[in-house]
N, C-alpha and C positions, 0 to 999 in steps of 0.2 A: 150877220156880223157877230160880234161874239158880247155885245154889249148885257146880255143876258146871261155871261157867266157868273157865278157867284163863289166868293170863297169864303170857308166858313171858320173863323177858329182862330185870326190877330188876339184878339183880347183873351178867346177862352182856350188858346193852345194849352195841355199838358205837358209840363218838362218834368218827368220824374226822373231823376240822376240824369245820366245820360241821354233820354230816350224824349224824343219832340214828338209830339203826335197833331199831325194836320188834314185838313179835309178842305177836298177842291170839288167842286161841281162844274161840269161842262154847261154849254150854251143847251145843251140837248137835255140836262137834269141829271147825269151821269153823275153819280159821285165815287169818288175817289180818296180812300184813305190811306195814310201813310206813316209809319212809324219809324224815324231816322234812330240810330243808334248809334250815335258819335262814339262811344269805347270801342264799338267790333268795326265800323263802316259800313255799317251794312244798313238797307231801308226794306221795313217788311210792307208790302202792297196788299189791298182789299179794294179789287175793282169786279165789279157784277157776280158777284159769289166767290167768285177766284183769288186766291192769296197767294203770295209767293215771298221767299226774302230773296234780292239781289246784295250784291257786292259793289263797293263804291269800286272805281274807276279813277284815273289821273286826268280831269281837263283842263284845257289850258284856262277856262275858265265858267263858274257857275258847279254847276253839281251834274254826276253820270252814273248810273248805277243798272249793272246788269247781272244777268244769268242765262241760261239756255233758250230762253224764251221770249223773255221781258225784258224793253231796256226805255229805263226812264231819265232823263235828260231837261234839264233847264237852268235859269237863273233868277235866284229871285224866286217870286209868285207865278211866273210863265215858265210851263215846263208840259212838256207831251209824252205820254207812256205808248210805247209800240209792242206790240204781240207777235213773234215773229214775223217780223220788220215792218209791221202793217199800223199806221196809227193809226191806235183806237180808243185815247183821250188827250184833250188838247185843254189848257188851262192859260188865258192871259190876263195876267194877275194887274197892272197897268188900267185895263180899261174897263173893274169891275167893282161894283161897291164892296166894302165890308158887308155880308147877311152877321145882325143881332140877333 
């Protein structure tokens, strides 16, 4: 079950101007960084060594952001990053403590 996900970073996110910076961990220990940039739209990814920046997207609702490769999607704290169309991190934010 995913009761063993953890996210990390409500209280200690960084908002520098524009730029939110947040960290998710999967059930598996996977973490996942994310830096959104509300001026450009865009969200730079740091998943298993690999970085990438996507481009927001128009959803009817929650957050979508992709590029050639990677396409990250959710609402809220629950959101799933795919690798050429294959998920390969799942975050639900819902049924996870805050990690302090």
């Amino acid at each position: 079950m995913f009761s063993n996900c953890q996210q990390a970073g409500t209280e200690e996110d960084a908002i520098s101007s524009s730029i939110i910076h947040r960290s998710f961990t999967d059930a598996r220990g996977n973490q996942l960084d994310l830096s959104f940039d509300n001026s450009r739209q865009t969200v730079a990814i740091n998943f298993g060594g690999e970085t990438a920046e996507l481009a927001s997207r128009h959803p009817a609702s929650g957050f979508w952001y992709t590029d050639e490769r990677y396409e990250l999607r959710g609402k809220g704290d629950d959101l799933q990053l795919a690798k050429d169309g294959t998920v390969i991190f799942e975050h639900h934010g819902g049924l996870v403590p805050v990690r302090q």
